[in-house]
C-alpha positions in Angstrom: -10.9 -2.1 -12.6 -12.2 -2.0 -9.4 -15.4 0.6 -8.6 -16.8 0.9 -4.9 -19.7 3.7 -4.3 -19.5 6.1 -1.5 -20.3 10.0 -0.3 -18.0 13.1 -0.6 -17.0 14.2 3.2 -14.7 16.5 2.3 -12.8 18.5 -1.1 -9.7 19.6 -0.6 -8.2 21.3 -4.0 -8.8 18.6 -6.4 -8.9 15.4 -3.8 -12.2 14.0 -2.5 -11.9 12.4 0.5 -15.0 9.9 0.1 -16.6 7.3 2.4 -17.0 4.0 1.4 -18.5 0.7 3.0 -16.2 -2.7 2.7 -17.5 -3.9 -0.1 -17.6 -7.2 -2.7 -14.3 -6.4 -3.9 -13.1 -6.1 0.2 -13.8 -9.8 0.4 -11.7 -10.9 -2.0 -9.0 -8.5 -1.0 -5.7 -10.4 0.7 -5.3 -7.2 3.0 -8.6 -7.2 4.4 -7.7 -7.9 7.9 -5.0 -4.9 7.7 -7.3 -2.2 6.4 -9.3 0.0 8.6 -11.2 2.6 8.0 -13.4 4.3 10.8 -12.8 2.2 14.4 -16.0 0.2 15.2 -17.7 0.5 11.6 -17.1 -1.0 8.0 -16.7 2.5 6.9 -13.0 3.8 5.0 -12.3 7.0 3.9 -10.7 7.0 0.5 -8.6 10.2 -0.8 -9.6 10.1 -4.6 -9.0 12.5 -7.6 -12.1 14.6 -7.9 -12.0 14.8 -12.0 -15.4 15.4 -12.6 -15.9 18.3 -10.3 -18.3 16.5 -7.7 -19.8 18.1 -4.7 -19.7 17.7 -1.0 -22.2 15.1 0.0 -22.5 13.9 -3.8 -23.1 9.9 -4.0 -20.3 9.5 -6.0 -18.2 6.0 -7.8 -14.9 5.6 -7.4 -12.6 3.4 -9.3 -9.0 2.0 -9.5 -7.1 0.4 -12.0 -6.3 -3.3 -11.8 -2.7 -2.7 -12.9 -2.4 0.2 -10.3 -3.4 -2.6 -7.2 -1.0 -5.5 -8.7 2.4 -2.9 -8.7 1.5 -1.5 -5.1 0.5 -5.8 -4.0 4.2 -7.0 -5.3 5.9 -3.5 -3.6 4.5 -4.2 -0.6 4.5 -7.9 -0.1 7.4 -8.9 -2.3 9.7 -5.8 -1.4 10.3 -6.9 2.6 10.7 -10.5 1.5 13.4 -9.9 -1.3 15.1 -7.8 1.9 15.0 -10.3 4.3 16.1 -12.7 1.9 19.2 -10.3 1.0 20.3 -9.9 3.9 20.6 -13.3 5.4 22.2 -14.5 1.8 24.5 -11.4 2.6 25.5 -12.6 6.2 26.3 -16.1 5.0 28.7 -15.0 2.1 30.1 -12.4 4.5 31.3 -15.1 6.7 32.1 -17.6 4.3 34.4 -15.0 2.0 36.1 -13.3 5.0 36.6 -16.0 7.4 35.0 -13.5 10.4 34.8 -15.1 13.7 31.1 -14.5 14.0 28.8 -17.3 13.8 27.3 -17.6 10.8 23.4 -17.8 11.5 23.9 -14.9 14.3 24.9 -12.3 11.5 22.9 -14.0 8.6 19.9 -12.9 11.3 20.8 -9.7 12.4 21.0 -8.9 8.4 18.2 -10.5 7.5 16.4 -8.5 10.0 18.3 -5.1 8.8 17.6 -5.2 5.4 13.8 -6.0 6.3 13.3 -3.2 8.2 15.4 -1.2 5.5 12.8 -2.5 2.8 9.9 -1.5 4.9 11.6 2.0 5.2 12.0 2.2 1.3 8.4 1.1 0.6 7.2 3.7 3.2 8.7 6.5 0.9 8.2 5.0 -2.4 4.6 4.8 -1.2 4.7 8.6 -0.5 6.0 9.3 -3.7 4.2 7.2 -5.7 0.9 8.8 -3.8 1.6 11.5 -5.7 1.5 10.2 -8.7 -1.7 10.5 -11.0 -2.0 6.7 -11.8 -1.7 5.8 -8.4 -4.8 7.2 -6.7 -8.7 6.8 -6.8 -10.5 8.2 -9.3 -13.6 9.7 -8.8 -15.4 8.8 -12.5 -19.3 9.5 -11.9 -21.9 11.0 -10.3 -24.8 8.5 -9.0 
């Protein structure tokens, strides 16, 4: 599990949108150079379930379960490879079972391409679904 401390900014029903520094477990992180929180400062605002009920401007913990970061890590990195990968395998058979006049590595790249951008499309709504989902958000567990 991973914990990080920050303030409440802001309830909204029963999501607190709390802001957090970078911290240890940012360093170790393989998306660290992606994620940005506020422009110019270490600060990230991070939606979490508000379970215990905590106030605005409470110092609060937040965690999130190991098992919850490893599924969205292999979604999101292993999801646009296994299209690209698809579609250029695609492209070559294509060719190869239906004699087209098309050259080969032309279609095998515009495919590749396709189905990469058709994977980033699918893990953009699987992510907004899965959002949703109680096991796939922050938790806020503690007052400090």
């Amino acid at each position: 599990m991973i914990e990080e401390q920050g303030v409440i900014v802001d309830i909204k029903n029963n999501r607190a949108f709390v802001k957090t520094e970078k911290g240890t477990s940012c360093e170790s992180c393989v998306a660290r150079e992606t994620c940005h929180g506020v422009i110019g400062t270490n600060e990230v605002i991070v939606e979490a379930e508000n379970r215990i009920n905590a106030k605005l401007g409470d110092r609060v913990a937040i965690m999130v379960g190991t098992a919850t970061i490893l599924k969205a890590s292999l979604l999101l990195y292993l999801g646009p490879i296994a299209g690209l990968i698809i579609g250029v395998v695609l492209g070559q058979t294509l060719v190869k079972r239906f004699a087209l006049p098309v050259n080969p590595d032309l279609l095998s790249g515009i495919l590749g391409a396709l189905f990469l951008a058709i994977a980033f499309f699918a893990i953009r709504l699987l992510g907004k679904r899965l959002e949703k989902k109680e096991g796939f958000r922050p938790v806020v567990v503690r007052v400090l």
